[in-house]
N, CA, C and O atoms as CSV, one atom per row, in Angstrom:
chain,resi,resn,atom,element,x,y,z
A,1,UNK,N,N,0.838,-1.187,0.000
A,1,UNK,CA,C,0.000,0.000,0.000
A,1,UNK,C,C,0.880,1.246,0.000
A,1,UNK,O,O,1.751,1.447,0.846
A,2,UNK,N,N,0.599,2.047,-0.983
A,2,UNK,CA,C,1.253,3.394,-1.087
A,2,UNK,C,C,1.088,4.767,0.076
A,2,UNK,O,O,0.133,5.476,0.396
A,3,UNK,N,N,2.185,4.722,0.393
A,3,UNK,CA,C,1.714,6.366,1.367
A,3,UNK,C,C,1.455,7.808,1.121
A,3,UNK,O,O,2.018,8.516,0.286
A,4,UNK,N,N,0.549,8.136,1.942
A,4,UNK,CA,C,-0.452,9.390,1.542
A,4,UNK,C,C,0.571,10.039,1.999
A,4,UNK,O,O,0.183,11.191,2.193
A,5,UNK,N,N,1.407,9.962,2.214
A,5,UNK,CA,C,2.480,11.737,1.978
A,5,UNK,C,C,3.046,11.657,0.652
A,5,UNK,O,O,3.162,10.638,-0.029
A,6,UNK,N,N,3.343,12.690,0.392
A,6,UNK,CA,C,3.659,13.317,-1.075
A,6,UNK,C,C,5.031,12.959,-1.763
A,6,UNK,O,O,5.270,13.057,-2.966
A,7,UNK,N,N,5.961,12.486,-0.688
A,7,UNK,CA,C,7.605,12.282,-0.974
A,7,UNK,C,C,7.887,11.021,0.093
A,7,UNK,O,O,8.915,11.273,0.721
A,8,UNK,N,N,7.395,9.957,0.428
A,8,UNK,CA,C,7.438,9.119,1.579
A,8,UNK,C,C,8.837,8.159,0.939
A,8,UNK,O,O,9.333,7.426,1.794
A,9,UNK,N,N,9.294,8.119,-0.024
A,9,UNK,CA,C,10.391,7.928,-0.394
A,9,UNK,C,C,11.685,8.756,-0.746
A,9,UNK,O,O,12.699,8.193,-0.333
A,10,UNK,N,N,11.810,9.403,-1.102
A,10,UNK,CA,C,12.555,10.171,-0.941
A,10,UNK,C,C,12.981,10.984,-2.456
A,10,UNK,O,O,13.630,12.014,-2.641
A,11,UNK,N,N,12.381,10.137,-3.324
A,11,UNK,CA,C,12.793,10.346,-4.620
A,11,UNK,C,C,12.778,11.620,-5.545
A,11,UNK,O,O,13.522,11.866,-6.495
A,12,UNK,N,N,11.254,12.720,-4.786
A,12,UNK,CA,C,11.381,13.797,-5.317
A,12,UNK,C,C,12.406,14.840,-4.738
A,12,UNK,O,O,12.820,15.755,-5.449
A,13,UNK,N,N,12.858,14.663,-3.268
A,13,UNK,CA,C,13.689,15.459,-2.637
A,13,UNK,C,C,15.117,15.600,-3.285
A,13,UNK,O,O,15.856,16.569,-3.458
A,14,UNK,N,N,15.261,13.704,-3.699
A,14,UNK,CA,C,16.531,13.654,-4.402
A,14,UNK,C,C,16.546,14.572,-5.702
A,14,UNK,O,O,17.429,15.388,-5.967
A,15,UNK,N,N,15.465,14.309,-6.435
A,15,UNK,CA,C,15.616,15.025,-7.762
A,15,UNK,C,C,15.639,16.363,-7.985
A,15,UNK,O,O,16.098,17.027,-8.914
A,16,UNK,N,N,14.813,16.782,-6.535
A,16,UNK,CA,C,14.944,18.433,-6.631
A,16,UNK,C,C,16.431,18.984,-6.126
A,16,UNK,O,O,16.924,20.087,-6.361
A,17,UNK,N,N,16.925,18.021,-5.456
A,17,UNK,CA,C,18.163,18.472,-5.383
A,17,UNK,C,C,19.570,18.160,-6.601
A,17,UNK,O,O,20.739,18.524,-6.476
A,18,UNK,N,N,19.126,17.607,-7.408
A,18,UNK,CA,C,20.297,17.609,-8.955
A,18,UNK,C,C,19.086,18.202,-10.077
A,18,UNK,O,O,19.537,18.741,-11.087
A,19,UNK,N,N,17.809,18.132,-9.955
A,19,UNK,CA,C,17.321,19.223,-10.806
A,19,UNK,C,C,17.780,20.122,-11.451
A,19,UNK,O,O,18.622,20.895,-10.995
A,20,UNK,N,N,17.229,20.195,-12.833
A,20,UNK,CA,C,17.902,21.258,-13.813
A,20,UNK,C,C,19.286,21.069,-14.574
A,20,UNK,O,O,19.929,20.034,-14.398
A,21,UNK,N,N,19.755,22.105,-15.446
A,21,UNK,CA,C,20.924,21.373,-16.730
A,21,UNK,C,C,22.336,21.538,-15.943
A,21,UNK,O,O,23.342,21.366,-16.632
A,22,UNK,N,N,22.468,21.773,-14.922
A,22,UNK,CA,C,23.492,21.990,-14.488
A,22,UNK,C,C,24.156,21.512,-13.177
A,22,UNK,O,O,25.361,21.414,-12.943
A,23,UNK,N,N,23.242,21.271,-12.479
A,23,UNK,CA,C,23.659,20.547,-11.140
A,23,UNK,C,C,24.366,19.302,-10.702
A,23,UNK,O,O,24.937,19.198,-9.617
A,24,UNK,N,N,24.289,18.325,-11.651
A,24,UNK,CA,C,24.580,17.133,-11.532
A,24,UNK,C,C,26.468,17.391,-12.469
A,24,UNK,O,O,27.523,16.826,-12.182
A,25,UNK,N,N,26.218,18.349,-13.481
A,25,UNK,CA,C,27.771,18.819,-13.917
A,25,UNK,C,C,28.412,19.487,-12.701
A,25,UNK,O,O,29.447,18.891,-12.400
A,26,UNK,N,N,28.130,20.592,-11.848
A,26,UNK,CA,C,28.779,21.240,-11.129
A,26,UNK,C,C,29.131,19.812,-9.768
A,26,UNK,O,O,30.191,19.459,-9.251
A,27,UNK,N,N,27.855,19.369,-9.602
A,27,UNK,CA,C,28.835,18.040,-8.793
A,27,UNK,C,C,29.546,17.261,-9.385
A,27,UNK,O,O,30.501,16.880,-8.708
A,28,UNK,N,N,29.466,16.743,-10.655
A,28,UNK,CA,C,31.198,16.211,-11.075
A,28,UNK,C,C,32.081,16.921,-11.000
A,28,UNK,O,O,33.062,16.301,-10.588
A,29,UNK,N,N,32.317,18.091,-11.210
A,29,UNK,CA,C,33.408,18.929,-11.262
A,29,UNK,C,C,33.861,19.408,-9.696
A,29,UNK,O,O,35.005,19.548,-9.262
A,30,UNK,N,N,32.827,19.570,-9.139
A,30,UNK,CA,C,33.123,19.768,-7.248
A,30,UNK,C,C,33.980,18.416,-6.837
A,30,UNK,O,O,35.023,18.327,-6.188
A,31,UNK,N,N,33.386,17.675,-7.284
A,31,UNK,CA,C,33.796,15.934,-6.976
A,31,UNK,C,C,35.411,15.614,-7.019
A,31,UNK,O,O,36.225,15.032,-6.304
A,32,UNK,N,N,35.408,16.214,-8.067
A,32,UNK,CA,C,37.297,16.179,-8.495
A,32,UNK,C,C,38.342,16.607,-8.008
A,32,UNK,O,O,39.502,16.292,-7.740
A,33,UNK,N,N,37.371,17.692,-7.950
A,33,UNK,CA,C,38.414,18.800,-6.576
A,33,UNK,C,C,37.804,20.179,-6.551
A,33,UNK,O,O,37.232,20.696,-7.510
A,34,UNK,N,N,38.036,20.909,-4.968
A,34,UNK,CA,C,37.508,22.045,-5.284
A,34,UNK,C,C,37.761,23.283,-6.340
A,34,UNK,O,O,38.874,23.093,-6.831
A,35,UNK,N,N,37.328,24.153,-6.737
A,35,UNK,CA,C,37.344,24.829,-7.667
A,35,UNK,C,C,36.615,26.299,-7.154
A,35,UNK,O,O,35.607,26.378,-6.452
A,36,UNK,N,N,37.536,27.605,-7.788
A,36,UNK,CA,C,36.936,29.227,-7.723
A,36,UNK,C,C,35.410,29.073,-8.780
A,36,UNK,O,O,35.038,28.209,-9.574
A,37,UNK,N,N,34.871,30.259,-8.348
A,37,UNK,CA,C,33.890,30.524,-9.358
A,37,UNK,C,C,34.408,30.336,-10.893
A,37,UNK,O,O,33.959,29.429,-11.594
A,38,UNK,N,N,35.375,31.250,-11.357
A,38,UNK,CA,C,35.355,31.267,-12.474
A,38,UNK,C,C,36.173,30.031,-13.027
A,38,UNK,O,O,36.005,29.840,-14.231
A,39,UNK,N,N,36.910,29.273,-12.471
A,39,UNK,CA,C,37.212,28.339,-12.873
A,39,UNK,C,C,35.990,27.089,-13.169
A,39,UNK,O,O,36.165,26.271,-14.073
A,40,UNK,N,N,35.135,27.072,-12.562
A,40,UNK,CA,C,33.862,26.620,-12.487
A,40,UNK,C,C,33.254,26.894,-13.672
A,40,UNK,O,O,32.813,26.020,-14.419
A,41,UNK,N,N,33.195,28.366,-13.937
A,41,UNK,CA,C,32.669,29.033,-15.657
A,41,UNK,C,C,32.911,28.656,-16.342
A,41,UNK,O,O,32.207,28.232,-17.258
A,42,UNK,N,N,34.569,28.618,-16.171
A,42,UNK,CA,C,35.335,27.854,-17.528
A,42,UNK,C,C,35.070,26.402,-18.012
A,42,UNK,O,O,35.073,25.829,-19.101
A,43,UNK,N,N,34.836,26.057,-16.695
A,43,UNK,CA,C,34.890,24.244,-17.361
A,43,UNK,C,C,33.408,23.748,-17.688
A,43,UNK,O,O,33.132,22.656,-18.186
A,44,UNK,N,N,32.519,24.728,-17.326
A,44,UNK,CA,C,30.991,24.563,-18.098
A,44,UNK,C,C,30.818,25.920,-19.125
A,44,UNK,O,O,30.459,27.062,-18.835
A,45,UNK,N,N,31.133,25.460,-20.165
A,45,UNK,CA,C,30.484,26.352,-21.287
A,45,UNK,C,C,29.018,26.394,-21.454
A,45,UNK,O,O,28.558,25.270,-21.658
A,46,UNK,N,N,28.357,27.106,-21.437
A,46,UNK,CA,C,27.401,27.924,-21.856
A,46,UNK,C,C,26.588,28.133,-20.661
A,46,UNK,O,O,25.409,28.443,-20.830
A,47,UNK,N,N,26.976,28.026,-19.666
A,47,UNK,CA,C,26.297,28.387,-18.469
A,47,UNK,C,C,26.578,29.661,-17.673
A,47,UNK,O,O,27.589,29.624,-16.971
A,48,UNK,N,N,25.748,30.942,-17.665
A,48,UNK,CA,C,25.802,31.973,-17.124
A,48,UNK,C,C,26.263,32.110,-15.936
A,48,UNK,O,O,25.973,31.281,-15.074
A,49,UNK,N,N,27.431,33.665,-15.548
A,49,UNK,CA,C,27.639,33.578,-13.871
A,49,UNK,C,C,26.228,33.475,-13.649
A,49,UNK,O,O,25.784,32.467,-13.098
A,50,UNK,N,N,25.448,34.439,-14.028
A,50,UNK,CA,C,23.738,34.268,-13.122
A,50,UNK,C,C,23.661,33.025,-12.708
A,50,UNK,O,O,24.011,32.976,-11.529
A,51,UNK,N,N,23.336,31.897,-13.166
A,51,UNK,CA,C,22.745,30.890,-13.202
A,51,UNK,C,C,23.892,29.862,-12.574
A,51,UNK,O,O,23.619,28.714,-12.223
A,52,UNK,N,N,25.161,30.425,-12.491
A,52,UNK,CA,C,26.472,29.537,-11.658
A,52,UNK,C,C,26.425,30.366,-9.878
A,52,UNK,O,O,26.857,29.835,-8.854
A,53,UNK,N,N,25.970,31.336,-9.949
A,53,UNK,CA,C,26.050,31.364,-8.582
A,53,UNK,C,C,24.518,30.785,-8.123
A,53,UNK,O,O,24.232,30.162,-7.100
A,54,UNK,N,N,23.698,31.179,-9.160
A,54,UNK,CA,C,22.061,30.360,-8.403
A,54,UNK,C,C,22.543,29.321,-8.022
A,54,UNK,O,O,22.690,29.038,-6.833
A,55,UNK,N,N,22.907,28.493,-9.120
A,55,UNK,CA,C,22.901,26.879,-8.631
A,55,UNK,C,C,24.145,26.171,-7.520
A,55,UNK,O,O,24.223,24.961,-7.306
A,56,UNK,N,N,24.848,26.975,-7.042
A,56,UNK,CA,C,26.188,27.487,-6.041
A,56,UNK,C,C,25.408,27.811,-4.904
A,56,UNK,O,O,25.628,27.191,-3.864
A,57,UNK,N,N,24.593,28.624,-4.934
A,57,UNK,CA,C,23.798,28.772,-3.875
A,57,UNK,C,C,22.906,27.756,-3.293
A,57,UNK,O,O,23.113,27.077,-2.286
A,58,UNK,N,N,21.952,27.751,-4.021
A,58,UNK,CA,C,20.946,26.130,-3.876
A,58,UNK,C,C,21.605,25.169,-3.702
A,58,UNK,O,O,21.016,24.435,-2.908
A,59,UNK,N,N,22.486,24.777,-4.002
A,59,UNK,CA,C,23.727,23.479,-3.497
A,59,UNK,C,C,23.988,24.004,-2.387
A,59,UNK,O,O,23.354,23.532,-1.443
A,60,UNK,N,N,24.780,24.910,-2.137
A,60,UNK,CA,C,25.045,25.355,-0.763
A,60,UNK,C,C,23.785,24.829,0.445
A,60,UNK,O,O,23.924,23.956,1.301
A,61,UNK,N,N,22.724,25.567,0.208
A,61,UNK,CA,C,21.826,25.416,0.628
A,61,UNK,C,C,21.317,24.468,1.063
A,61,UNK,O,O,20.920,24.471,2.228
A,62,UNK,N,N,21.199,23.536,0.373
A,62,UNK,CA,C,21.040,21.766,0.272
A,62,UNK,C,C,22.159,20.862,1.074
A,62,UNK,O,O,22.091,19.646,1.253
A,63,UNK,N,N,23.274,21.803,1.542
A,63,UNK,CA,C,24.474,20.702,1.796
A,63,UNK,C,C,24.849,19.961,1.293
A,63,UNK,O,O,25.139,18.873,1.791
A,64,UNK,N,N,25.023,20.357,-0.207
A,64,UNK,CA,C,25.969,19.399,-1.499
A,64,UNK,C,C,27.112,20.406,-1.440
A,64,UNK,O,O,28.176,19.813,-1.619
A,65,UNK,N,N,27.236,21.400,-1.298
A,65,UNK,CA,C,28.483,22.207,-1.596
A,65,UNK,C,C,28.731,23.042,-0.085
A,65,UNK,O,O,27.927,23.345,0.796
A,66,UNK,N,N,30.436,23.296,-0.227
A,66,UNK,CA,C,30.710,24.193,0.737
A,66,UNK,C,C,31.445,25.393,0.271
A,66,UNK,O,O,32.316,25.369,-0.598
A,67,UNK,N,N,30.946,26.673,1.045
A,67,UNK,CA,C,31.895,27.771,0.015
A,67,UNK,C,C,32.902,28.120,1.117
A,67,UNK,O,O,32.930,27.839,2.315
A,68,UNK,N,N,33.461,28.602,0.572
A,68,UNK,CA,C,35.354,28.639,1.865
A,68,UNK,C,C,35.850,30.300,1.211
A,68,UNK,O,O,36.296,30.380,0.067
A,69,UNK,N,N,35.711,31.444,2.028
A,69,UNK,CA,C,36.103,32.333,1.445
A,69,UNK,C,C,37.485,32.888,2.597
A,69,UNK,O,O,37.463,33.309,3.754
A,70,UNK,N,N,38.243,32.716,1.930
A,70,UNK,CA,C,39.813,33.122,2.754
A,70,UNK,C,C,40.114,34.578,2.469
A,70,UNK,O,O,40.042,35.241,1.434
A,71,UNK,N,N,40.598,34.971,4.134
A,71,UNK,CA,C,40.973,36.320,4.114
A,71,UNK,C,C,42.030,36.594,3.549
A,71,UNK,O,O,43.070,36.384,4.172
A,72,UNK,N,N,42.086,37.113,2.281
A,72,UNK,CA,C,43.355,37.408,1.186
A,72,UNK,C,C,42.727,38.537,0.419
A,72,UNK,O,O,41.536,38.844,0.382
A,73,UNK,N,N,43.842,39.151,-0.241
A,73,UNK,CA,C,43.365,40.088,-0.680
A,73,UNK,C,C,44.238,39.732,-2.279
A,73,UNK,O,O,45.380,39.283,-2.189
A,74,UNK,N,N,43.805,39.894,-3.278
A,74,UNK,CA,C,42.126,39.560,-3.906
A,74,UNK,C,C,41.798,38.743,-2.913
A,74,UNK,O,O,42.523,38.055,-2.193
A,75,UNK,N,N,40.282,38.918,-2.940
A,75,UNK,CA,C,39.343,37.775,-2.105
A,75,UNK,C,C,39.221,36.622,-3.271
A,75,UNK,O,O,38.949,36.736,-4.466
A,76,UNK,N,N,39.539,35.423,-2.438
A,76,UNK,CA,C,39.229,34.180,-2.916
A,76,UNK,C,C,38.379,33.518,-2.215
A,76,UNK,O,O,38.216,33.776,-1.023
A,77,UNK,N,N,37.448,32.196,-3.085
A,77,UNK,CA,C,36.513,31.651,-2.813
A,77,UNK,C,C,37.041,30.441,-3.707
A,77,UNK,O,O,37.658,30.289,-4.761
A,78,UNK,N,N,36.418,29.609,-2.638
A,78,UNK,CA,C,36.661,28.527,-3.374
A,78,UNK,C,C,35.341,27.099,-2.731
A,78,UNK,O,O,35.213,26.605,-1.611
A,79,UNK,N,N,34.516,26.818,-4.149
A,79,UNK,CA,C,33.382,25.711,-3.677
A,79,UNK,C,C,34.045,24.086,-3.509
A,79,UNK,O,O,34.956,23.535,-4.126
A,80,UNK,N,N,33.404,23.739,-2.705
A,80,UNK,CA,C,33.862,22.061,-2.815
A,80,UNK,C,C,32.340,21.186,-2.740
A,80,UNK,O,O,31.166,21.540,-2.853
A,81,UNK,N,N,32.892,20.114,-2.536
A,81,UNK,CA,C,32.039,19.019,-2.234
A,81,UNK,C,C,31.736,18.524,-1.378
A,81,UNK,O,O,32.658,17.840,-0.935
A,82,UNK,N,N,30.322,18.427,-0.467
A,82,UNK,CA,C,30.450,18.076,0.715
A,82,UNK,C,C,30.224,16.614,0.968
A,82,UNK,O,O,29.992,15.921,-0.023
A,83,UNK,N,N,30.255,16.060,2.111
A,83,UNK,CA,C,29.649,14.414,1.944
A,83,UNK,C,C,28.807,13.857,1.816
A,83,UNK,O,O,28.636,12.638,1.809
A,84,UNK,N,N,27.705,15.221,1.611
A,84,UNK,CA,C,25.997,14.489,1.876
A,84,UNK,C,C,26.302,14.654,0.086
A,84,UNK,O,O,25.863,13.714,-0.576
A,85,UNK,N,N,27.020,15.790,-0.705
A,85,UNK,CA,C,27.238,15.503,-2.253
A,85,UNK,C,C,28.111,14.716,-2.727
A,85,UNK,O,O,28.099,14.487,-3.937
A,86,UNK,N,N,29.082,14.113,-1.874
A,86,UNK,CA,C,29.669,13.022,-3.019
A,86,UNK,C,C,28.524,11.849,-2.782
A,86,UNK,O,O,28.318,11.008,-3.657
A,87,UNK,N,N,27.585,11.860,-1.173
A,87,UNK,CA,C,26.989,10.654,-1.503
A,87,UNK,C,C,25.917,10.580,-2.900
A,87,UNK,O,O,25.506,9.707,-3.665
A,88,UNK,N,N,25.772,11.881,-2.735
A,88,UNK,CA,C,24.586,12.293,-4.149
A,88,UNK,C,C,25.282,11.983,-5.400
A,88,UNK,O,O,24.655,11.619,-6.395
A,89,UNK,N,N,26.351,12.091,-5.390
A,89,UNK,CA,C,26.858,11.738,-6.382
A,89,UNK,C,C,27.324,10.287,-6.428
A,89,UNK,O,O,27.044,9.820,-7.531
A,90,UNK,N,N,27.551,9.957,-6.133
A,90,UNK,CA,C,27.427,7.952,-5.726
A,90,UNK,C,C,26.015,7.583,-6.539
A,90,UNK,O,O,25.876,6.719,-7.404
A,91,UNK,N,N,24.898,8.597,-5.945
A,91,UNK,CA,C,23.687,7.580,-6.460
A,91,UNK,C,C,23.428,8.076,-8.209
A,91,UNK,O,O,22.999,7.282,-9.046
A,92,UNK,N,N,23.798,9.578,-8.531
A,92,UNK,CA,C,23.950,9.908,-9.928
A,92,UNK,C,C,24.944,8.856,-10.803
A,92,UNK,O,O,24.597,8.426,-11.903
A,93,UNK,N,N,26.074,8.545,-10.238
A,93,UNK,CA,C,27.050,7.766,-11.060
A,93,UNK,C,C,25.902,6.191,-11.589
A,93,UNK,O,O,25.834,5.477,-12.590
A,94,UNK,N,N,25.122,6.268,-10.152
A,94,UNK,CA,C,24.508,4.874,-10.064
A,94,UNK,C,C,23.596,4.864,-11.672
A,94,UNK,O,O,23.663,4.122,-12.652
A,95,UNK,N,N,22.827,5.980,-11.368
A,95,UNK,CA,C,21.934,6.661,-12.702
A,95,UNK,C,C,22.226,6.780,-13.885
A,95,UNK,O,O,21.318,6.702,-14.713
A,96,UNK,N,N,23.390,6.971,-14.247
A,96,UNK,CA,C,24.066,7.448,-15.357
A,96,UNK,C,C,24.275,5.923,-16.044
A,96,UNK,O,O,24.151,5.861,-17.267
A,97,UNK,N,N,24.580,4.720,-15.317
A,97,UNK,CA,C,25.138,3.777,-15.614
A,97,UNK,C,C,23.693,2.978,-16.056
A,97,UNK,O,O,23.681,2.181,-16.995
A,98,UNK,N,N,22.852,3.202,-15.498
A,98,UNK,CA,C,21.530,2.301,-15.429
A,98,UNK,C,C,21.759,3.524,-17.149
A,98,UNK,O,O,22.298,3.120,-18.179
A,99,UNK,N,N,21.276,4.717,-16.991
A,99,UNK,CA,C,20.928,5.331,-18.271
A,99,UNK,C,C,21.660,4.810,-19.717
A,99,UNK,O,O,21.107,4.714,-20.813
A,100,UNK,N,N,23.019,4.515,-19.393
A,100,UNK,CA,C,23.952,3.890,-20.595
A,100,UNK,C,C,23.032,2.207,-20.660
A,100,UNK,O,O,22.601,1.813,-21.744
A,101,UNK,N,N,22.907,1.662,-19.821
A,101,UNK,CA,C,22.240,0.350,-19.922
A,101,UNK,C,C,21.399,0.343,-20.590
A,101,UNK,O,O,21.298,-0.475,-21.504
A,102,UNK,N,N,20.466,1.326,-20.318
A,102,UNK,CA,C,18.928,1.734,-21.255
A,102,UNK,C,C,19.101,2.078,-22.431
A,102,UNK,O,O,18.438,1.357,-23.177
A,103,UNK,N,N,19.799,2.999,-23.075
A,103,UNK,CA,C,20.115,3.342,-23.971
A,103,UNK,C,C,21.033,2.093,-25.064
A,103,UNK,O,O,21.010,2.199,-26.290
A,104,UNK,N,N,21.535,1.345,-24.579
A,104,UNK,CA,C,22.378,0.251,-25.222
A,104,UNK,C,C,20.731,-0.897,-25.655
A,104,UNK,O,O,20.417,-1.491,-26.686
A,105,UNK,N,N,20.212,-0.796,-24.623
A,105,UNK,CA,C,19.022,-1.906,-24.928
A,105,UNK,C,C,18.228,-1.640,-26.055
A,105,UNK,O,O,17.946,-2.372,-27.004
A,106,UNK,N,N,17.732,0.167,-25.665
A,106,UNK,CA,C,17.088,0.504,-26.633
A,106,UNK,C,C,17.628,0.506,-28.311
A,106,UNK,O,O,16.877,0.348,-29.274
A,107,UNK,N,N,19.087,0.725,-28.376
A,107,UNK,CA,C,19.590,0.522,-29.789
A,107,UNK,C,C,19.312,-1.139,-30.274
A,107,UNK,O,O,18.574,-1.507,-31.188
A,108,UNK,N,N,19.988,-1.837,-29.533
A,108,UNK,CA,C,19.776,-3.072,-29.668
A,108,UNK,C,C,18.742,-3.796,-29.809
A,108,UNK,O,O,18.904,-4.823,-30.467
A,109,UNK,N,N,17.020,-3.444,-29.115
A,109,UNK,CA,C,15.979,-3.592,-29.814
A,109,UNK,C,C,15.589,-2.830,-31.171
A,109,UNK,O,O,14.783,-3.367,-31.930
A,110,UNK,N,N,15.914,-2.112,-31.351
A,110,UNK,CA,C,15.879,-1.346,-32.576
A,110,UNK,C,C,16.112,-2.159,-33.635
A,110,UNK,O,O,15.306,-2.506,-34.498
A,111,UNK,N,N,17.656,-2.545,-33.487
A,111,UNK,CA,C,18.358,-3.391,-34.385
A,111,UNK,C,C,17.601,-4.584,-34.517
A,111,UNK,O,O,17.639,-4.986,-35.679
A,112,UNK,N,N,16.877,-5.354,-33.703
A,112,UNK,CA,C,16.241,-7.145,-34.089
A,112,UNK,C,C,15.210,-6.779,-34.477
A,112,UNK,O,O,14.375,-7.593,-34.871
């Protein structure tokens, strides 16, 4: 029997948290190692600062990312990865792999 709450699994919480074209890239790239904003810019093409600090923020927010701003002058910042996001990212890698599976099946029925 299914439960009358709205998320009793957990599955929409997960998705709202890698939701959208960019989130699940900025956690591979957090994943690797930490990284400045604009180095962050650089390694996603076509994604706006606007839309790199939104989704910097909302990660933040979520406890997938940590921002670290050191007293230096230039001011530096630098985002990382936290552990509740590499675990998120554990279950994306999981996703990605099921998605290549699907996609291999689907050619392959195609083909017979």
């Amino acid at each position: 029997m299914r439960s009358k709450e709205p998320d009793s699994c957990g599955f929409a919480a997960a998705m709202q948290a890698i939701g959208g074209k960019w989130k699940t890239s900025l956690l591979w790239e957090l994943h690797l190692r930490p990284h400045r904003f604009a180095e962050l810019h650089r390694r996603l093409p076509g994604i706006s600062e606007k839309m790199l600090a939104q989704q910097l923020r909302q990660m933040e927010a979520d406890g997938l990312v940590s921002r670290r701003a050191y007293d230096e002058v230039p001011p530096r910042v630098e985002y990382s990865v936290t552990t509740l996001g590499i675990s998120l990212n554990d279950a994306v890698t999981a996703m990605s792999a099921w998605g290549k599976r699907h996609e291999t099946w689907k050619v392959e029925r195609k083909a017979a």
